[in-house]
C-alpha positions as CSV (number, residue, x, y, z in Angstrom):
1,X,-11.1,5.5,27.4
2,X,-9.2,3.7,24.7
3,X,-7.7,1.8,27.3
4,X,-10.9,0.5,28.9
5,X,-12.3,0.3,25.3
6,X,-9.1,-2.4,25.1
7,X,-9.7,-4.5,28.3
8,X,-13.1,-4.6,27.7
9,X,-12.5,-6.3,24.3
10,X,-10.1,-8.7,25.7
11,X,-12.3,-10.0,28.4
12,X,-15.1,-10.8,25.9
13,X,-12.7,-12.7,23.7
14,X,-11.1,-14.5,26.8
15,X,-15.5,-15.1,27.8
16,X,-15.5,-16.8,24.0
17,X,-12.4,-18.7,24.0
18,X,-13.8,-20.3,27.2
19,X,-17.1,-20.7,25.8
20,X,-15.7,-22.8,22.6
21,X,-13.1,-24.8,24.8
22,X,-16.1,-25.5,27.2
23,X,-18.2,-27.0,24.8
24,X,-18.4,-30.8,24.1
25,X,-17.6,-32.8,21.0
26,X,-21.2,-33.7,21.3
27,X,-22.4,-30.9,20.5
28,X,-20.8,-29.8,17.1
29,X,-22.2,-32.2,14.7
30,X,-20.2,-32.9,11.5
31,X,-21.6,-32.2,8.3
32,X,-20.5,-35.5,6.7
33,X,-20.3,-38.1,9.9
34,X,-22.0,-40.8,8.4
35,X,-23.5,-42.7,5.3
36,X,-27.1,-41.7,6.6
37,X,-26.7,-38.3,6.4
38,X,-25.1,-38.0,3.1
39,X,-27.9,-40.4,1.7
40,X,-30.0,-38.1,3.3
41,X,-28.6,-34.9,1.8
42,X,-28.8,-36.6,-1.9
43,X,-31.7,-37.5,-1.5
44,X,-32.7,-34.0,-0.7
45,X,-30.6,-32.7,-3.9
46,X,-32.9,-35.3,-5.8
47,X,-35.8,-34.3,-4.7
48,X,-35.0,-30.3,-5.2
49,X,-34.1,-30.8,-8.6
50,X,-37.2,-33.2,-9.6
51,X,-39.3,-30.8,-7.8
52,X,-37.4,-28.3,-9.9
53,X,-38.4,-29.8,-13.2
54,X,-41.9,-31.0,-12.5
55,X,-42.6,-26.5,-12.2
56,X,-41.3,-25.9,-15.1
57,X,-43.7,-25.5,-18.6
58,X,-43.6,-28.7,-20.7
59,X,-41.7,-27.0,-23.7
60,X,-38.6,-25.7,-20.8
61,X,-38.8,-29.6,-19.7
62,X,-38.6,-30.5,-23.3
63,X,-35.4,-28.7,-23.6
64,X,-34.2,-29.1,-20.3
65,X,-34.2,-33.5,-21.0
66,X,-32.1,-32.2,-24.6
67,X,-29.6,-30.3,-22.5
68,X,-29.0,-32.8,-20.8
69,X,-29.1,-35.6,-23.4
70,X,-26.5,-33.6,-25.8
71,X,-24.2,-33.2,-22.1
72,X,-24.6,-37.3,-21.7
73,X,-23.7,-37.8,-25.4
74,X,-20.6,-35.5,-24.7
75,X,-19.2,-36.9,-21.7
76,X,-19.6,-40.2,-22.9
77,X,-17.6,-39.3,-26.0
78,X,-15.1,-37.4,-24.1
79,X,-14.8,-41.0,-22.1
80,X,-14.6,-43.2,-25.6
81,X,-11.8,-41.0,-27.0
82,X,-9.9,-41.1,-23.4
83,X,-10.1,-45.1,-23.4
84,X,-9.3,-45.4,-27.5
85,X,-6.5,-42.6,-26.8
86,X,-5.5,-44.7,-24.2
87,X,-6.0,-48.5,-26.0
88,X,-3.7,-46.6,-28.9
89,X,-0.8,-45.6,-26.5
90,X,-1.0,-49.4,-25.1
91,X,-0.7,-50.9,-28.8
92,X,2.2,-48.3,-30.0
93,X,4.1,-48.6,-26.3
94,X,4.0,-52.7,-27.4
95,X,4.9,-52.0,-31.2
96,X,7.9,-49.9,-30.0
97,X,9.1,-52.4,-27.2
98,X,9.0,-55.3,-29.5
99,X,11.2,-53.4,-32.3
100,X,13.7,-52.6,-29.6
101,X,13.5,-55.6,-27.9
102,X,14.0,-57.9,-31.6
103,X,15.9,-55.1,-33.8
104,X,17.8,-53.0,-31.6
105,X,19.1,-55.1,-29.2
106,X,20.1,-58.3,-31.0
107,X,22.6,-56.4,-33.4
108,X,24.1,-54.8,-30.1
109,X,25.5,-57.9,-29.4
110,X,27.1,-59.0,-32.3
């Protein structure tokens, strides 16, 4: 029995490799193939979530837009102390390149 139980099995997987080596490029569709379909699917996630907020009670929308405000505020700080952090590095990198380009070096010649 087990070994009927076995051959049994194997022919239905041989039947499915056949089945996907059979089939067509055609007719798999990627989920990202072109720009269309992502605009498509943003614009669905666009409409989902206004759909989403136009059910909710006025107070929830009320908080929902200061959520999100205080989350704008924060990235955008996040992104000004990245770029001053960075403007910083730039100006020390400089300060420390022209000491050891006008102090250092010089006297290593003498």
């Amino acid at each position: 029995m087990n070994r009927q139980n076995n051959q049994n099995w194997e022919r239905k997987l041989q039947e499915l490799e056949a089945e996907i080596y059979t089939q067509t490029p055609e007719s798999v569709k990627p989920l990202w193939n072109d720009e269309s379909d992502s605009q498509e699917i943003r614009q669905n996630t666009v409409g989902r979530v206004l759909s989403w907020f136009e059910s909710l009670h006025p107070k929830a929308k009320v908080a929902t837009i200061a959520i999100a405000a205080v989350g704008i505020l924060f990235i955008l700080q996040t992104i000004v102390k990245l770029v001053t952090a960075l403007i910083g590095l730039a100006i020390f990198g400089t300060v420390l390149y022209l000491v050891y380009k006008f102090l250092i070096v010089p006297q290593s010649y003498k």
